[in-house]
C-alpha positions as CSV (number, residue, x, y, z in Angstrom):
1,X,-14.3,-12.4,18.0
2,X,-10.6,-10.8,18.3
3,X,-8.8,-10.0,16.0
4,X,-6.1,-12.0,13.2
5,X,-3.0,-10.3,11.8
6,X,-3.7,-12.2,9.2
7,X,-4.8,-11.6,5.7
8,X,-8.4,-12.8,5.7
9,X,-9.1,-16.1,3.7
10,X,-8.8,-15.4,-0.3
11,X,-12.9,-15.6,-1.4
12,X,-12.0,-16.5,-4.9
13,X,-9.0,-17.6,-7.3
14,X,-7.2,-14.7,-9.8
15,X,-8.1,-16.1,-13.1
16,X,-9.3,-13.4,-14.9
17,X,-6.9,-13.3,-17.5
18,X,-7.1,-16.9,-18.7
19,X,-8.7,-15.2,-21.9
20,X,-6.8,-15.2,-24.9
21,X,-8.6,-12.5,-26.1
22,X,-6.8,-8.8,-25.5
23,X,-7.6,-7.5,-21.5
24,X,-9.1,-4.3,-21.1
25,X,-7.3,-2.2,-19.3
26,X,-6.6,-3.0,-15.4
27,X,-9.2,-1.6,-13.0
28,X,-10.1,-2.0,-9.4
29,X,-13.9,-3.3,-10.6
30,X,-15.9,-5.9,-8.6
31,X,-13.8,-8.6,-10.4
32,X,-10.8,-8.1,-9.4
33,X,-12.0,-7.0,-5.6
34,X,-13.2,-10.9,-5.2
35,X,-10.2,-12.1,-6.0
36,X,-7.6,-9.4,-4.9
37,X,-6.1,-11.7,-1.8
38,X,-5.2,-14.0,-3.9
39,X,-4.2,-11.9,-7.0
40,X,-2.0,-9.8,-4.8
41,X,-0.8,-12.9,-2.5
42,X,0.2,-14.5,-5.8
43,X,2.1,-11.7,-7.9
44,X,3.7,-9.5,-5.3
45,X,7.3,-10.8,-3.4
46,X,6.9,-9.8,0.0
47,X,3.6,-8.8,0.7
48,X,2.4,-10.8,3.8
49,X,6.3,-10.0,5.4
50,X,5.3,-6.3,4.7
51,X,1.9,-6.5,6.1
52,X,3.8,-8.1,9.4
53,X,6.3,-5.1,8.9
54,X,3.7,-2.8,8.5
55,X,2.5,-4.2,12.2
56,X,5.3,-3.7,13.6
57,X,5.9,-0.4,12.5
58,X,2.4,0.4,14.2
59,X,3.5,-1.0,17.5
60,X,6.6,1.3,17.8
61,X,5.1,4.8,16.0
62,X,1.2,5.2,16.1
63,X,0.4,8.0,18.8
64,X,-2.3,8.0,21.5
65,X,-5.5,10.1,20.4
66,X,-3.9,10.6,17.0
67,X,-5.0,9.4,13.4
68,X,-3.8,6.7,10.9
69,X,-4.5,6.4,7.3
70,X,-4.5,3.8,4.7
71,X,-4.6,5.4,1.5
72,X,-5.7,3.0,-1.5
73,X,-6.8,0.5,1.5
74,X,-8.1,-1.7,-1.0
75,X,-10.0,-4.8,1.1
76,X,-8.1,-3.3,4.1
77,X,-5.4,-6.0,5.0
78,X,-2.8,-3.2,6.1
79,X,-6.4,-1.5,8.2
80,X,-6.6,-4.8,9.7
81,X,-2.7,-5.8,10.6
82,X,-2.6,-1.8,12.0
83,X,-5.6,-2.2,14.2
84,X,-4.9,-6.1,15.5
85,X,-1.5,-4.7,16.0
86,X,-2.0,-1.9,18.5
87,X,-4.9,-3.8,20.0
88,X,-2.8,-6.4,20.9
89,X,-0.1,-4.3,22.7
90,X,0.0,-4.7,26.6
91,X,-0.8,-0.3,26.6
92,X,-2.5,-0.1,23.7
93,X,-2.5,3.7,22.5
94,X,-5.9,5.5,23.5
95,X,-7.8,7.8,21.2
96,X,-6.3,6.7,17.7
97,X,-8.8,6.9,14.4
98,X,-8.5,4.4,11.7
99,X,-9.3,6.0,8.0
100,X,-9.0,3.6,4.8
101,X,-9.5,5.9,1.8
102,X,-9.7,4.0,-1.9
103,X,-11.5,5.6,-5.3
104,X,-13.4,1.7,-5.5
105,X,-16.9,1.5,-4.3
106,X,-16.7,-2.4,-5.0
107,X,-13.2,-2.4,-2.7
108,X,-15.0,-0.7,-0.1
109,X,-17.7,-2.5,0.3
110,X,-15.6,-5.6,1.1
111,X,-12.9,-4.1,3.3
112,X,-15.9,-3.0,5.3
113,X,-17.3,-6.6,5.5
114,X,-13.8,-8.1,6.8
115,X,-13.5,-5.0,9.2
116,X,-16.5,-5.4,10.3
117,X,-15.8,-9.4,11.1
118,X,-13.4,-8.6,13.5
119,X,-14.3,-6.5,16.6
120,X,-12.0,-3.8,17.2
121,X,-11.7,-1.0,20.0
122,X,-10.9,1.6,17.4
123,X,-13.2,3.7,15.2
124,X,-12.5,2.9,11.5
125,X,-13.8,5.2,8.8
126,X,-14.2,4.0,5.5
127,X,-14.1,6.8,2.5
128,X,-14.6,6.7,-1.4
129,X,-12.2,9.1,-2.6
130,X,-9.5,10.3,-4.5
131,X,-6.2,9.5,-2.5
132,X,-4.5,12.3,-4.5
133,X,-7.1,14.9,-2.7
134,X,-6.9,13.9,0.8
135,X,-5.6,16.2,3.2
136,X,-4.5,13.9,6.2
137,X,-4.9,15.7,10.2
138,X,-3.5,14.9,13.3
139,X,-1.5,11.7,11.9
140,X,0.8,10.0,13.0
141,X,1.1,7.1,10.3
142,X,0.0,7.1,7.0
143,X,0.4,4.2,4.6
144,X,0.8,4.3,0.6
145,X,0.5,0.3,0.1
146,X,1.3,0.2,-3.4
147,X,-1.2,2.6,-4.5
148,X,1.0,6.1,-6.1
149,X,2.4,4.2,-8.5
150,X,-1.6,4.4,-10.6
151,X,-1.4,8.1,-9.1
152,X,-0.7,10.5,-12.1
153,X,3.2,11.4,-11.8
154,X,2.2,15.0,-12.4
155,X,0.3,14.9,-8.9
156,X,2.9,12.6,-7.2
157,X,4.9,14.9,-5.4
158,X,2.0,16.9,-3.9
159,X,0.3,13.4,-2.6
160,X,3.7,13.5,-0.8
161,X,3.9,16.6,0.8
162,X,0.5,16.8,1.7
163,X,1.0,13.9,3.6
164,X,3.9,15.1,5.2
165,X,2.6,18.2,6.4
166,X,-0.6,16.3,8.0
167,X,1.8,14.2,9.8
168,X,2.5,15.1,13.8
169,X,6.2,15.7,14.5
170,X,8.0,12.0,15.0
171,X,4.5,10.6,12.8
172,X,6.1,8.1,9.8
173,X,5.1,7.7,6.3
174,X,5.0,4.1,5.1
175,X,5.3,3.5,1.3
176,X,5.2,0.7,-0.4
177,X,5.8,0.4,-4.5
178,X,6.8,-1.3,-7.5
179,X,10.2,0.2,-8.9
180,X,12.0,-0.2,-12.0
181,X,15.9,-0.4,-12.4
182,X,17.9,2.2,-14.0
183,X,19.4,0.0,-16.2
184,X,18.1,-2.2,-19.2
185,X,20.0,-5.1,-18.1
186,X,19.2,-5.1,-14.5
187,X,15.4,-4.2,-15.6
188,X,15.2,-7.5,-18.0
189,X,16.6,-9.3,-15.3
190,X,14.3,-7.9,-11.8
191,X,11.3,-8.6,-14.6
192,X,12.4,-11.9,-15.2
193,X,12.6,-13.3,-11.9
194,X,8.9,-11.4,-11.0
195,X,7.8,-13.8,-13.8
196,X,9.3,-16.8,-11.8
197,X,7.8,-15.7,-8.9
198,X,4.4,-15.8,-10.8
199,X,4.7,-18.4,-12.3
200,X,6.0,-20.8,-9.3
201,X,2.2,-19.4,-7.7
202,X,0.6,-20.8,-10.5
203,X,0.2,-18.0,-13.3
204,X,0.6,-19.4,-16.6
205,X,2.6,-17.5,-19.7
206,X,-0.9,-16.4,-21.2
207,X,-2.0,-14.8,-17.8
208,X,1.6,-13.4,-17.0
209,X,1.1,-11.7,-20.7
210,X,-2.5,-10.6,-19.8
211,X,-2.1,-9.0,-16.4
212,X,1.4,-7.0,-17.9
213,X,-1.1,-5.4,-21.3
214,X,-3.8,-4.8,-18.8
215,X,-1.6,-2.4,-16.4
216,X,0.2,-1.0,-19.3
217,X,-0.6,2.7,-19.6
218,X,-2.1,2.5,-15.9
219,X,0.8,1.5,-13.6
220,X,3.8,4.2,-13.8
221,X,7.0,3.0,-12.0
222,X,9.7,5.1,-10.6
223,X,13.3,4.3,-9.7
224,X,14.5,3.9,-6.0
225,X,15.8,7.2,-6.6
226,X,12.5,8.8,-8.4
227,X,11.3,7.8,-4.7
228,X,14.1,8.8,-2.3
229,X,14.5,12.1,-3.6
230,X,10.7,13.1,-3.2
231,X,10.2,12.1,-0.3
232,X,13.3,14.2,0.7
233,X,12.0,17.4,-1.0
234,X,8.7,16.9,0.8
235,X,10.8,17.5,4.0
236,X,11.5,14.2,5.3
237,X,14.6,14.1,7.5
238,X,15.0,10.3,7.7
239,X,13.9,7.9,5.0
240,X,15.0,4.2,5.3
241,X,14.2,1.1,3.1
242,X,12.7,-1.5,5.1
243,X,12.1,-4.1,3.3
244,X,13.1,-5.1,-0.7
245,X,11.6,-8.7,-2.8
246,X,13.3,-7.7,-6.6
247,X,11.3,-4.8,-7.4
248,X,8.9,-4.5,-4.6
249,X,10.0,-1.9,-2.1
250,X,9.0,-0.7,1.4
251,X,10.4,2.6,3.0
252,X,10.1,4.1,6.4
253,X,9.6,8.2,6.3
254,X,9.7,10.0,9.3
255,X,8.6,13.7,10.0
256,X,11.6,15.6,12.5
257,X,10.3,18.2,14.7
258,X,11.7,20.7,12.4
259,X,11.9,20.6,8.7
260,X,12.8,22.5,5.6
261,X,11.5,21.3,1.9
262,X,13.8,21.2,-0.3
263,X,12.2,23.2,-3.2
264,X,15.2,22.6,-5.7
């Protein structure tokens, strides 16, 4: 069977906060893994453009006999759009190791089913850990698909430039996360139209509500700056936004062949 850069088919439909009763908080359990295609499909702008983006990205900067990472890989949709991507190029780059890394045993065991679907020429590793302790080697992409942003903001600039440093020279970081604006009026207004966005893909009020209390306390967002200027200090000599849907963005990091971290 070869290979779709397509998400894989949704195997059940986010409702899980049609409960009026208070959410616990959010948490990346065996619920919401069966539902996650469509609960991410549904609430964040952008995402299947990105996971093309992210394809593309692969096609122009993954190096032969060299290693990519996914960390927070989740059911491994970005795994899957790398790997389809660079299989499908007429040189496909030799030697290259696929590593999904997520803290969810109950994630895991479903990116590895869909992986596993599709035959691939590339070894992919599957791990259950702590994205904020892995030490990347030989890389020469690693992807943060909306993942630092439930990474304590105490241990955010370190997940950086670790990953920086574990890149080869010309390797790129790709990061994808949820901002919030600077201001209070722009804020109200990027929330607003999220909620429209939601609730044009069905969400009602009570689950819009819901999902919001459950990630309370667990999601932290940063401004574009908050983002820019780490990845900067981490020694990044070129950093470009990609890709923007209200407060969803996507930036390209690349390691130079020479850098100096700025410590200040």
């Amino acid at each position: 069977m070869s290979e779709s850069p397509q998400y894989p088919a949704p195997v059940g439909r986010d409702d899980l906060y049609r409960d009026p009763q208070p959410p616990a908080a959010f948490r990346f359990d065996a619920a919401v893994a069966a539902v996650f295609p469509d609960m991410i499909s549904r609430s964040v702008p952008g995402y299947r453009f990105n996971l093309e983006l992210v394809a593309a990205i692969a096609r122009r900067h993954v190096q032969p006999h060299s290693r990519v990472y996914d960390l927070g890989c989740s059911l491994g949709a970005m795994t899957l759009s790398i790997r389809s991507a660079l299989a499908g190029m007429a040189a496909p780059p030799a030697g290259v190791e696929l590593i999904g890394v997520d803290n969810s045993e109950a994630m895991l065991e479903r990116a590895g089913a869909q992986l596993a679907a599709f035959h691939s020429p590339y070894r992919t590793e599957l791990v259950c850990a702590d994205l904020a302790e892995v030490v990347p080697e030989r890389a020469s992409m690693v992807v943060l698909g909306y993942t630092l942003q439930f990474v304590d903001p105490s241990r955010r600039d370190a997940v950086i430039a670790r990953i920086h440093d574990g890149l080869r020279p010309g390797g790129v970081l790709v990061l994808a996360e949820k901002v919030h604006e600077e201001g209070r009026g722009a804020e109200a207004l990027m929330t607003e139209l999220h909620h429209d966005f939601k609730r044009a893909n069905g969400y009602s009020e009570l689950e819009i509500a819901g999902k919001r209390q459950a990630l309370e306390n667990v999601l932290h967002t940063e401004t574009v700056a908050d983002h820019e200027q780490r990845l900067s200090r981490a020694g990044f000599g070129e950093v470009v936004m990609l890709s923007r849907h209200y407060g969803f963005c996507l930036w390209l990091a690349r390691r130079c062949k020479k850098t100096t971290r700025n410590v200040d």
